[in-house]
C-alpha angles and dihedrals in degrees: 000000000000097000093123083059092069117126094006112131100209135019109221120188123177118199116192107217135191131188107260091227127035119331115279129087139190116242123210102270116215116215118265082009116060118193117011091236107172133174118239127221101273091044088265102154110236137187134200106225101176121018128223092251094052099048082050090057102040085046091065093047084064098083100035123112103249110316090342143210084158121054122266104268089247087063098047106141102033096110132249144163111260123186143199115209120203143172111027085024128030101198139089139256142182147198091252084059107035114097093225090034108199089008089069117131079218092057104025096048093066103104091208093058098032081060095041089049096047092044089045098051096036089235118161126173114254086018133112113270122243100224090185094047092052094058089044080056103042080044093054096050119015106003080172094074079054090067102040109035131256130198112205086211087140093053113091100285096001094234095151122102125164114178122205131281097199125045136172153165142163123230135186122220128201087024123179130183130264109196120190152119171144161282125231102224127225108191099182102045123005094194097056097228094121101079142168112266093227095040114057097165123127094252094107117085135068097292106193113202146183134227132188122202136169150237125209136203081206139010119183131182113215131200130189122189117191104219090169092063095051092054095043082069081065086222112176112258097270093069097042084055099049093039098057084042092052094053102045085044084060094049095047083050107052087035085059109042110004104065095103087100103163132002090267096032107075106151127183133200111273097198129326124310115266128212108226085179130075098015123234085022100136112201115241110237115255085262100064097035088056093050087047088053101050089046092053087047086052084044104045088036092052089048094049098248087132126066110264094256112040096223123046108225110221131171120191137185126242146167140164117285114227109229114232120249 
């Protein structure tokens, strides 16, 4: 299927992208900042709407069941990391949840996978890094921190840094801004004296507020997938294949159903997304990307590349910390 991406180096997609409803839209806003409003060359007024970190983030949530921390039922088999918690907090996690996935101190504490990870990648504290090994590791029990980074600062001298795959953002051009607001309503006592016995915080009264939202001449949603990087694992050509499947399943996917970022930030598709790079690439529809991921799961499954068992059964201890005085 991708046999016109050999030898590039990048995969580049552009989506063109509208609010649903009206025009305006509200951007992801950045403490102490607000909105990441810039100023192109040319003096075009631009503005950041969804950061890399969080479409990482919104792109992983694309093959959960439900809100995780488990895999979508069509993706069973492809491994990841799964955690029972116990003790302070009686759940359950996973690395397909964990904002640091296989980092996790949930994940990395554990003595037994800490071992399996560090025989398995060959890794050794002082010693040279196998760059090679390491991706045969992160393949065998969790591919998806291969997509989507992962820096081994919580094992032993935190050498391990895996940047993303896979990167993203959406961004507005020709922006202006849309001021306007509100009032929080209490119906039983505007000045916010009455108040519950057990709950004596200033959350009571009528609490008037401002927004501020935007309109756009343009909004595009931009993707960058780092072949290079996959093929500098050396993986054999069953995981390159499933790999580059899995991530552009998760970006038709979000693309298709996950634009709804914010109450008042509910995008839709304007067209069809385009590939700026390579030239002439055409996308294969969610349907057969679906049907490529399940077969390299099969694949890679069938030649040993996965761990024995898919998902990696882990239970750790917790228990809530005191805080010091």
């Amino acid at each position: 299927m991708f046999e016109a991406l050999k030898g590039t180096p990048r995969l580049l997609i552009e989506v063109d992208l509208e609010p649903v409803q009206g025009d305006r839209f509200q951007p992801t806003g950045f403490p102490d900042l607000g909105a990441a409003v810039y100023e192109a060359p040319g003096g075009v007024r631009k503005l950041l709407i969804e950061s890399a970190q969080s479409i990482a983030n919104r792109l992983e949530s694309t093959i959960l069941d439900g809100t995780g921390p488990r895999i979508c039922e069509e993706l069973e088999g492809l491994p990841y990391v799964l955690v029972k918690l116990t003790g302070g907090s009686e759940t359950y996690t996973s690395s397909l949840t964990e904002a640091h996935r296989v980092n996790s101190p949930f994940i990395i504490s554990d003595e037994g996978f800490q071992k399996l990870f560090k025989d398995k990648s060959g890794y050794k504290k002082g010693a040279p890094l196998d760059w090679q090994k390491i991706g045969a590791t992160f393949l065998a029990i969790d591919p998806n921190s291969i997509l989507h980074g992962v820096f081994m600062a919580n094992l032993e001298d935190g050498r391990i840094k895996m940047p993303r795959v896979v990167s993203g953002f959406i961004e507005a051009e020709g922006v202006r801004e849309c001021a306007s607001g509100g009032v929080k309503n209490n119906p039983i006592d505007p000045t916010g004296k009455l108040r519950a016995n057990n709950y004596d915080k200033d959350v009571y009264s009528n609490v008037p507020y401002h927004r501020v939202e935007y309109t756009a001449d343009r909004i595009t949603g931009y993707f960058n997938i780092d072949l290079a990087l996959i093929d500098g694992y050396g993986f054999p050509a069953e995981a390159n294949e499933l790999l580059v499947a899995l991530v552009l399943l998760k970006i038709s996917r979000f693309i298709n159903t996950g634009l709804r970022l914010r109450t008042a930030c509910d995008l839709s598709l304007k067209g069809v997304p385009r590939v700026t790079e390579p030239v002439g690439f055409e996308l294969p529809s969610e349907e057969e990307l679906l049907e490529t991921v399940q077969k390299g799961i099969k694949d890679c499954t069938a030649k040993g590349l996965f761990a024995s068992k898919p998902v990696t059964d882990i239970t750790t201890a917790t228990s809530w910390k005191t805080p010091k005085k």
